[in-house]
N, C-alpha and C positions, 0 to 999 in steps of 0.2 A: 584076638579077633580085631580085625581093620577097621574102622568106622571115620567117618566123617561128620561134623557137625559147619554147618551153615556159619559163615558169618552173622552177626548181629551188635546189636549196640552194646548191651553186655560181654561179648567176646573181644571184640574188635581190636581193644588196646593190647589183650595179650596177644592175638594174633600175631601184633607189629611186634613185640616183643619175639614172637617165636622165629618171624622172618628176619629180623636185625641177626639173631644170632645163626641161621642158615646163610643170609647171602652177603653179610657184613654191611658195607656202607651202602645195597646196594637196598632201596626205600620201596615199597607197594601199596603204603599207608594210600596216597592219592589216591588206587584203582581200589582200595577195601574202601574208601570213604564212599567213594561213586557207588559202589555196589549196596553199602549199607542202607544209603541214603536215596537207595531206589531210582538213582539216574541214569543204572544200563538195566540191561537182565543177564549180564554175566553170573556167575556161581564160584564164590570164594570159600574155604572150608577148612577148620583146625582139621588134623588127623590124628586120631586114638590109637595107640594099641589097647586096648582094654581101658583102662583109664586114665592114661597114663598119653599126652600131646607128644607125638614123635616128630611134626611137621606141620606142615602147609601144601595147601595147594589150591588149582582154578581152575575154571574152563570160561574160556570167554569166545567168540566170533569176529569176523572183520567184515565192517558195514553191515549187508542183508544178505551175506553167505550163511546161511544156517544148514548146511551140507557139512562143512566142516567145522569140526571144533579145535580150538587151539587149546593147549595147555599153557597154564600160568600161573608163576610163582610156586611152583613144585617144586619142595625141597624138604629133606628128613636132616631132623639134628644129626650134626656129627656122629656123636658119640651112639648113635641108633642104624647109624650103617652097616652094611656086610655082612646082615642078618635075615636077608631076602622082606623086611619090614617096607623097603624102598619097593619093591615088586609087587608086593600084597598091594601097598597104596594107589599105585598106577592102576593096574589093575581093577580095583575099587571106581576113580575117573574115572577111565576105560567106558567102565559100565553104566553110569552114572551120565555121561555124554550121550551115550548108547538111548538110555532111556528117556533123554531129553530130546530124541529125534536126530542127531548128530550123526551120519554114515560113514566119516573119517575123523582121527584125531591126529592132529601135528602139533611137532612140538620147533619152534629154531632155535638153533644155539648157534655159538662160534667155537671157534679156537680158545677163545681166552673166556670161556665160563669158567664161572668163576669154583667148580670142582672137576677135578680132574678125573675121567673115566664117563662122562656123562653119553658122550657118543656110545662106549661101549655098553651101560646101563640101558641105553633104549634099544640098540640090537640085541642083547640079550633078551629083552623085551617084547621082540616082535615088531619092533620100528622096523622100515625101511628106508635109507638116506641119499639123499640127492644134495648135490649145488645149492645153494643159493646168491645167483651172480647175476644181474642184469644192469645191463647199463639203463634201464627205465627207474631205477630205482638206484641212487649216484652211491647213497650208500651202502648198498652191497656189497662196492667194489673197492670199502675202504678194510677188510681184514675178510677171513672165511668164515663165511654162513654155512649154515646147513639146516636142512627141513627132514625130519624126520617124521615118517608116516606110518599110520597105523589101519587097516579097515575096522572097523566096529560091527557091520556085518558080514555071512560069506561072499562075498563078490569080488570081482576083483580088483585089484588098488591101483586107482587114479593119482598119477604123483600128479606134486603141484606144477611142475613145471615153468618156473621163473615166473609165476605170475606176478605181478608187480606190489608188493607188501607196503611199500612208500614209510620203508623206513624209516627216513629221514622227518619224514610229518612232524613227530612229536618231537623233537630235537628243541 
C-alpha cells in the first residue's frame, strides 16, 4: 500500500538522503528547508510502500495560481522501478493535489532529465504534453521543455500554453 508522509524536522535529513540517491548531484535540500521551516505552503513527502521509503515527491504552485499544481522532486529509487510502484505514487499526488483544491497537475521536464523514459511514465499516466518554448521566457529556448498535464477533475484540460514559467529567475 502507497503512502506518503509529510516532511518534517525529524524526516527531512533522510528525505535529502533519499533524493541524492534518486536525482544524483541534483540538490532539493533548499525547497525541503523552505517547506519545513514554514516559508511557503508547498507539500513535500517521503513515499512508503508499506514501510518500506521507495522515494520522494511534492506539490508546490507558481506565485497566486492555486488552479494548478506543479509536481516536484518526484522520483522512486532505482532499484523500486518497473513495478507500477512509480504509478501508485503519482497517483497517491494526483489525489492529494485534488484534495488540496488543485484542478490541474503539471509536471516540466526536458530532454536531458535526468531518467530516461520519464515522458513515457507520465503518458502512460494520463499526462497530456505540449512545448514548452517561448521567447518571454529566454530560457526555454536554451534545450526542449515540455509540460505535461493532467486534469484532477472531469472537465476538460486547459493546457498551459507558453505561459511564461521565467525559468531563468532562480538561475
Amino acid at each position: 500500500m502507497i503512502k506518503h508522509i509529510k516532511l518534517n524536522q525529524d524526516n527531512i535529513q533522510y528525505a535529502i538522503e533519499i533524493q541524492h540517491k534518486i536525482f544524483g548531484s541534483l540538490d532539493a535540500s533548499k525547497d525541503y528547508e523552505a517547506f519545513v521551516n514554514g516559508e511557503n505552503d508547498y507539500n513535500y513527502f517521503l513515499v512508503y510502500d508499506g514501510d518500506t521509503c521507495i522515494g520522494v515527491s511534492g506539490i508546490y504552485h507558481i506565485g497566486q495560481d492555486y488552479e494548478n499544481a506543479w509536481l516536484g522532486w518526484f522520483g522512486i529509487l532505482p532499484e523500486k522501478r518497473r513495478n507500477a510502484l512509480g504509478s501508485d505514487a503519482l497517483r497517491l499526488v494526483d489525489e492529494t493535489a485534488r484534495d488540496l483544491g488543485f484542478r490541474t497537475m503539471r509536471v516540466l521536464i526536458s530532454d536531458d532529465e535526468v531518467f530516461d523514459g520519464a515522458q513515457k511514465f507520465f503518458k502512460c499516466n494520463g499526462y497530456h504534453k505540449e512545448e514548452y518554448k517561448t521567447p518571454r521566457d529566454p530560457e526555454s529556448l536554451k534545450k526542449n521543455y515540455y509540460i505535461f498535464s493532467k486534469n484532477l477533475f472531469p472537465e476538460p484540460l486547459a493546457m498551459w500554453e507558453n505561459k511564461n514559467l521565467n525559468l531563468g529567475k532562480n538561475k
